[in-house]
C-alpha positions in Angstrom: 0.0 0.0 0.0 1.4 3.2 -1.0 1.4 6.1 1.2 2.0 9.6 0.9 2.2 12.8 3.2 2.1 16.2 1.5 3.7 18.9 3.2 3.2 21.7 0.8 0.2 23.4 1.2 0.7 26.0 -0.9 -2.2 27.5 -3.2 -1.1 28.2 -7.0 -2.6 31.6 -7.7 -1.4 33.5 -11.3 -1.3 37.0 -11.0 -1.7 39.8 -13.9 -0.9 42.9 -13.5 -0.1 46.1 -15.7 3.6 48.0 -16.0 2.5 52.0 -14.7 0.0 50.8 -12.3 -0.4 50.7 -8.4 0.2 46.6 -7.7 -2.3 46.7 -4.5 -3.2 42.7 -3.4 -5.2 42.3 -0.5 -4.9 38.6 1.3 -7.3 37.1 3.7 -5.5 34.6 6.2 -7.9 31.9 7.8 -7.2 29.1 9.6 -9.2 25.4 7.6 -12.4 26.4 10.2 -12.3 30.0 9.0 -10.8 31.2 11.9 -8.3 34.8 11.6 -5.0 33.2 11.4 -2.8 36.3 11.7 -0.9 38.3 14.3 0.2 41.4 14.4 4.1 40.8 14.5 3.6 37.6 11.6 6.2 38.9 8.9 6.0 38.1 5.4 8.4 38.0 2.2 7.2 38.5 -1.4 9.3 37.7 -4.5 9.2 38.2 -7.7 11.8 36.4 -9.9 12.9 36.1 -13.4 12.9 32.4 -12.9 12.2 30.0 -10.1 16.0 28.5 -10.2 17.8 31.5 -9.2 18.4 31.4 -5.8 20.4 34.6 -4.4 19.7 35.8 -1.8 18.0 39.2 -1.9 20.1 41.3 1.0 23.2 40.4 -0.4 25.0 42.9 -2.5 25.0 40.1 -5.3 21.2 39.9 -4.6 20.5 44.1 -4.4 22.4 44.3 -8.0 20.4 41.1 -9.2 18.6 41.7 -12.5 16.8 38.2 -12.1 15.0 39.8 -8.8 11.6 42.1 -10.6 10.3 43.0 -7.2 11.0 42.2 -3.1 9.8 42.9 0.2 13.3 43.0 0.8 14.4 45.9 -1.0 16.0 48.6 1.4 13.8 51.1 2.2 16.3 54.2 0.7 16.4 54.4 -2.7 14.2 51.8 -3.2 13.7 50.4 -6.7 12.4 46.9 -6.2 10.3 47.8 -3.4 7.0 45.8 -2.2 5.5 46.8 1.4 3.3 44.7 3.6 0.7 46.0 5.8 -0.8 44.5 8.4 -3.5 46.6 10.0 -6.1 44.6 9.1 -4.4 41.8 10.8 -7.4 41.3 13.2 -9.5 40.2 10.9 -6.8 38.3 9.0 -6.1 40.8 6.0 -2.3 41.7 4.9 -1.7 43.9 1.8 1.0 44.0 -0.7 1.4 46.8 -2.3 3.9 48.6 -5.2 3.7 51.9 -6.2 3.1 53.2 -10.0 6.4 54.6 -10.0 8.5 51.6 -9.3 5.9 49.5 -11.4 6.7 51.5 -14.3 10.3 50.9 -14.2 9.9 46.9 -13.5 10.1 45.2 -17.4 6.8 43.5 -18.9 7.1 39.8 -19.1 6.2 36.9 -16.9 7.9 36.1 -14.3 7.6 33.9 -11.0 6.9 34.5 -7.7 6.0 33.7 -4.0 4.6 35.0 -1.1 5.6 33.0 2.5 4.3 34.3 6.1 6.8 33.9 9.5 4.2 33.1 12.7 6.4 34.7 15.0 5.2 32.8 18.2 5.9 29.8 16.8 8.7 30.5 14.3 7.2 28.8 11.4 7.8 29.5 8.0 4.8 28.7 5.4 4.7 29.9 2.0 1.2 30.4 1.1 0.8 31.2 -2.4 3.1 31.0 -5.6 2.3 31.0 -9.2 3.1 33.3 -12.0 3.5 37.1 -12.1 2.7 38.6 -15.4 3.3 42.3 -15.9 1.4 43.2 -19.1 2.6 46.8 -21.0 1.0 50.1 -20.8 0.1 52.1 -23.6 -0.1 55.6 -21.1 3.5 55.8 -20.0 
């Protein structure tokens, strides 16, 4: 008998979105009985990559410089080119936003790309990542 135990729980969720414009995603984080599964000091970590296989870390000065890194909520908050912020104030009813703004999406290349988005539950120092899938940035005619 064959027997199997999955460990990734991870939802596959393609997003689209266009060069010029505000990126603004709004997650909801429930528990399987629908419970608010979020805290306020939870962290969270966004990527988006040129291609799943390139691993450098982002935080490194080989990472910073990286052209295979489209977008991070890593990126330094001065002079920020890459930037993605998080925020939670919606955390009590289980809501995190991602957001980019039209300035920095306009300078990010159209093309499809990869990405992922993993949350840190502080008290208990897990690591999850929640959604991945494809980031498609389509072009803009009004630049």
């Amino acid at each position: 008998m064959a027997q199997q135990i999955n460990l990734d729980t991870a939802q596959r969720v393609d997003i689209t979105c266009r060069r010029g414009d505000t990126f603004d995603m709004s997650l909801t984080i429930q528990d399987a009985a629908g419970a608010t599964a979020l805290a306020a000091d939870d962290t969270f970590k966004m990527e988006v990559r040129v291609a799943d296989t390139n691993d450098t870390a982002y935080g490194t000065t080989a990472g910073d410089s990286n052209d295979n890194i489209i977008l991070s909520t890593l990126d330094p908050s001065s002079g920020a080119t890459k930037r993605i912020t998080h925020d939670l104030t919606g955390h009590a009813t289980g809501v995190v936003t991602f957001t980019t703004t039209a300035a920095i999406m306009l300078t990010r290349p159209s093309g499809l790309y990869v990405y992922d988005i993993e949350m840190t539950d502080t008290s208990e120092t897990k690591v999850t990542t929640l959604i991945y899938g494809t980031f498609k940035i389509n072009e803009d005619v009004s630049v």
